[in-house]
Wavefront OBJ file of the C-alpha trace (Angstrom):
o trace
v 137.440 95.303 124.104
v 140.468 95.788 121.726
v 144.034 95.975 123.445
v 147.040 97.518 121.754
v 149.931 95.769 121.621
v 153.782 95.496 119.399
v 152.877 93.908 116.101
v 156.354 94.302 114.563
v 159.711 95.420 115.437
v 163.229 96.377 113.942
v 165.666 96.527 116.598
v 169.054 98.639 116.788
v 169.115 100.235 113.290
v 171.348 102.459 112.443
v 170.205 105.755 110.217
v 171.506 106.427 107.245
v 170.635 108.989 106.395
v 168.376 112.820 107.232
v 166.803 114.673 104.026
v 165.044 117.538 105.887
v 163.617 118.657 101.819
v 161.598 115.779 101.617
v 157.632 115.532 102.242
v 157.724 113.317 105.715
v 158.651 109.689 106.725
v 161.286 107.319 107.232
v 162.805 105.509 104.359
v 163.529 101.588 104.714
v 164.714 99.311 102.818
v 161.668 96.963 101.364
v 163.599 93.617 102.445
v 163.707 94.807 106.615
v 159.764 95.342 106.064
v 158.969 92.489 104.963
v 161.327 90.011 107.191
v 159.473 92.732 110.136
v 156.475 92.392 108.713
v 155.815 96.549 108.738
v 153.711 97.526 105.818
v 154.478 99.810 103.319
v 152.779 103.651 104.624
v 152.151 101.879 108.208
v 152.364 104.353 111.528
v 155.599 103.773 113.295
v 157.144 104.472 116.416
v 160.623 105.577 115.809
v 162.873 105.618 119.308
v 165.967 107.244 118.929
v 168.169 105.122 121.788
v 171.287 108.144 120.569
v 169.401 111.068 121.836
v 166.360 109.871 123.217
v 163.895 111.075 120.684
v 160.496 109.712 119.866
v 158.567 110.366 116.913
v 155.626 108.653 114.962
v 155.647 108.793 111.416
v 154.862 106.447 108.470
v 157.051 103.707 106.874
v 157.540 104.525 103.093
v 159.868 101.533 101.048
v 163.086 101.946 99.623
v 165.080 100.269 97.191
v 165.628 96.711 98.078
v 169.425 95.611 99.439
v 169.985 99.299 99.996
v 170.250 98.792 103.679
v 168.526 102.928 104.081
v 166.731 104.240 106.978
v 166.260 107.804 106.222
v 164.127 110.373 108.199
v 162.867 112.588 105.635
v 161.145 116.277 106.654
v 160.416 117.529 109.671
v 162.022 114.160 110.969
v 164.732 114.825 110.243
v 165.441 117.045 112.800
v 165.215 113.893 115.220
v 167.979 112.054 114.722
v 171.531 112.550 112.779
v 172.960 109.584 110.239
v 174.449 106.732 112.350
v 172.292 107.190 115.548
v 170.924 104.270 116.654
v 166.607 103.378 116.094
v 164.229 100.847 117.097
v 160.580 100.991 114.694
v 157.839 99.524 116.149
v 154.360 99.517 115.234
v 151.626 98.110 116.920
v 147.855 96.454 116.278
v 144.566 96.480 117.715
v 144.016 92.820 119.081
v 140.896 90.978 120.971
v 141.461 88.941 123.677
v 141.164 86.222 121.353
v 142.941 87.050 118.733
v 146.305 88.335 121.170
v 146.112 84.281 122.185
v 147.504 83.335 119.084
v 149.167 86.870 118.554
v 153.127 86.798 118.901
v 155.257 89.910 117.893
v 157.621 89.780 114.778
v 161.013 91.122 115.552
v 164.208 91.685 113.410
v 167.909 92.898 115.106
v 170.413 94.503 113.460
v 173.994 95.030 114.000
v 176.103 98.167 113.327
v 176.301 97.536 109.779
v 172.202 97.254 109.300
v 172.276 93.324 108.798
v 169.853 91.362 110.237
v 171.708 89.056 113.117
v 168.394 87.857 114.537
v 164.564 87.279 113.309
v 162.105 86.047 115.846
v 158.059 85.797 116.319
v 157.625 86.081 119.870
v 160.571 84.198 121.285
v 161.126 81.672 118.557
v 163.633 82.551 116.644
v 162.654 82.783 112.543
v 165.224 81.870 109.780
v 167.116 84.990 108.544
v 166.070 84.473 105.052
l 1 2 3 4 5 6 7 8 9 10 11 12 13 14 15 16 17 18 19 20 21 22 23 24 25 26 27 28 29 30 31 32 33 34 35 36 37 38 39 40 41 42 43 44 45 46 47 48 49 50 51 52 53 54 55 56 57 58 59 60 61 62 63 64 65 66 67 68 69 70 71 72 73 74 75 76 77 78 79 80 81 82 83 84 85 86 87 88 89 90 91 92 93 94 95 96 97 98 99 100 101 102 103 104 105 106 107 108 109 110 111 112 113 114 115 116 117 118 119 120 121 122 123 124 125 126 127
């Protein structure tokens, strides 16, 4: 049996941005996928906490130190620049392997900077 669970997580960003003329996704900067550990073109979860929208979509990278979260097409629609996002995605685990599994999570501030990285509950360098 396989059991779904959070495999990465960026906490409390803020958008910066809604291009409905674009072909689909959200935008993030390369550097907040990486410390999250979200791949490149990997389903999301996007939770609007502003106006309580959900949507799933696909991660696309952006330009590195640009700080972006953009929702791009039909997206778009679900949230406004500055309203406030947590991404998740999430893995297919064994029992055995969700022993050793622990979550990677990054928090941001107002101003997009990460201001905490942790793997389960031990907190991570921010660098």
């Amino acid at each position: 049996m396989l059991l779904e669970v959070l495999k990465s997580k960026i906490h409390r960003a803020r958008l910066t941005c809604c291009d409905v003329d674009y072909e689909g996704s959200l935008e993030i900067d390369i550097e907040y996928l990486e410390k999250s550990g979200i791949l490149p073109y990997e389903k999301i979860l996007v939770v609007n906490a502003t106006n309580g929208q959900r949507l799933e979509t696909y991660a696309i990278p952006g330009k590195r130190g640009s700080g972006v979260f953009c929702l791009n097409g039909a997206a778009a629609h679900r949230g406004n620049p500055g309203d406030v996002v947590t991404i998740m995605c999430f893995a297919q685990f064994s029992p055995e392997e969700l022993a050793e599994h622990l979550p990677t999570v990054i928090v941001l501030n107002e101003k997009n900077e990460i201001v905490a990285r942790r793997k389960g509950r031990t907190e991570l360098p921010l660098n």
